[in-house]
C-alpha positions as CSV (number, residue, x, y, z in Angstrom):
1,X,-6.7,9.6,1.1
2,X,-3.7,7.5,1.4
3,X,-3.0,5.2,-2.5
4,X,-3.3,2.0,-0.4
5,X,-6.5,3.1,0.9
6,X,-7.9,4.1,-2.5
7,X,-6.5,1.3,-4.0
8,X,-8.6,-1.7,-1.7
9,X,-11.4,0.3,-1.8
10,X,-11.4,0.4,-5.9
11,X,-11.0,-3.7,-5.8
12,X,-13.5,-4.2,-3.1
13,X,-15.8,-2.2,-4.7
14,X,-14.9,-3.9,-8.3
15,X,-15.8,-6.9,-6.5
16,X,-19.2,-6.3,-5.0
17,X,-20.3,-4.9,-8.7
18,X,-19.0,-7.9,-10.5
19,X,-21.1,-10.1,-7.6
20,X,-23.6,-8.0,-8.1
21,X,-23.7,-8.7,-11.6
22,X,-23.5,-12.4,-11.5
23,X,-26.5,-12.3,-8.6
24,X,-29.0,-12.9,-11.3
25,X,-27.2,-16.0,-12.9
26,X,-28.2,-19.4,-11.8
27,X,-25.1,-20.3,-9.9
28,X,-23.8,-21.1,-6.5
29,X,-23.2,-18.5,-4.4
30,X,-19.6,-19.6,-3.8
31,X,-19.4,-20.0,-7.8
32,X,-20.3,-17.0,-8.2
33,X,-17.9,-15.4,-5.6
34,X,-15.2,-17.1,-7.1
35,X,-15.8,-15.8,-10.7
36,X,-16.0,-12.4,-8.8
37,X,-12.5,-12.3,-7.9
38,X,-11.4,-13.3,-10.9
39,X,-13.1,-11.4,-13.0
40,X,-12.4,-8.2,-10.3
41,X,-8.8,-9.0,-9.8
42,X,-8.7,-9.1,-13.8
43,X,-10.5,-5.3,-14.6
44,X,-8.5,-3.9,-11.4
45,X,-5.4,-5.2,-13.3
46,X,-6.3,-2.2,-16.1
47,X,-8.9,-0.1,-14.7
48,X,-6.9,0.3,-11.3
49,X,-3.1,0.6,-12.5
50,X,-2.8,4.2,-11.5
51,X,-3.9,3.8,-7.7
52,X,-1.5,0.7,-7.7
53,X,1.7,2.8,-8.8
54,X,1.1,5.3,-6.5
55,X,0.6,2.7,-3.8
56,X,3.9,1.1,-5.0
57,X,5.5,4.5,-5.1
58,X,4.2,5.2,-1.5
59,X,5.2,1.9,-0.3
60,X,8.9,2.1,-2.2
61,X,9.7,5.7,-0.5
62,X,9.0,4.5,3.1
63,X,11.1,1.3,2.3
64,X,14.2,3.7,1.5
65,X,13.2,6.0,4.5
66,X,13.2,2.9,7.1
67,X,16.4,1.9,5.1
68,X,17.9,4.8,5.7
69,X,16.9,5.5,9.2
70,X,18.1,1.7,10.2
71,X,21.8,2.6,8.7
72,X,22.0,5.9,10.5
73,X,21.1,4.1,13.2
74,X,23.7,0.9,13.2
75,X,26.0,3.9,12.1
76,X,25.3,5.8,15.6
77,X,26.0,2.4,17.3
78,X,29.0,1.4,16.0
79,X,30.3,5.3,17.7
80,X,29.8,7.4,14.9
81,X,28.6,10.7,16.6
82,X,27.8,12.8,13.8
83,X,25.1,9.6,12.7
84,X,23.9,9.9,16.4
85,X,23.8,13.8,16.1
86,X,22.1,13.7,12.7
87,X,19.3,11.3,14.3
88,X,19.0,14.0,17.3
89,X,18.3,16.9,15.0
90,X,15.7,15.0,13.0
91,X,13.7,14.0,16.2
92,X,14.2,17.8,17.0
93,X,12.2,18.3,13.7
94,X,9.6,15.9,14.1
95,X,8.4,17.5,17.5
96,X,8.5,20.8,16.4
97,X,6.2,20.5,13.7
């Protein structure tokens, strides 16, 4: 399961179980959903730190990737063949796998 996924569904469902605690209180509802994400975005802050550096991990690597591919590809426009060639070969590998 991809981190981001993982990651939404762990403060989602920190959400609905803080709401879920706070059902029996006497407050209004939309008091009550407001001290949910709070209190949610607070325990994800600790309880969740792992799911959200693997997220930021996952979300760092295919910034450098699109990075990269957008330089190769200026580089093949401005007439450099071998950037061209290079981008050739790695669409070669992406359809034979």
């Amino acid at each position: 399961m991809s981190p981001a996924v993982k990651y939404t569904l762990g403060r989602i469902g920190l959400f609905v179980v803080v709401f879920a605690a706070l059902l029996p209180v006497p407050l209004n509802l939309f008091v009550k959903a407001m001290i949910a994400v709070i209190a949610s975005a607070a325990f994800s802050f600790f309880l969740l730190a792992k799911w959200r550096l693997e997220m930021a991990e996952q979300l760092s690597s295919a910034a450098q990737r699109r990075a990269a591919e957008k330089k190769r590809l200026r580089a093949a426009l401005a007439g450099d063949e071998d950037a061209a060639a290079e981008g050739d070969r790695a669409v070669d590998t992406k359809d034979g796998a």
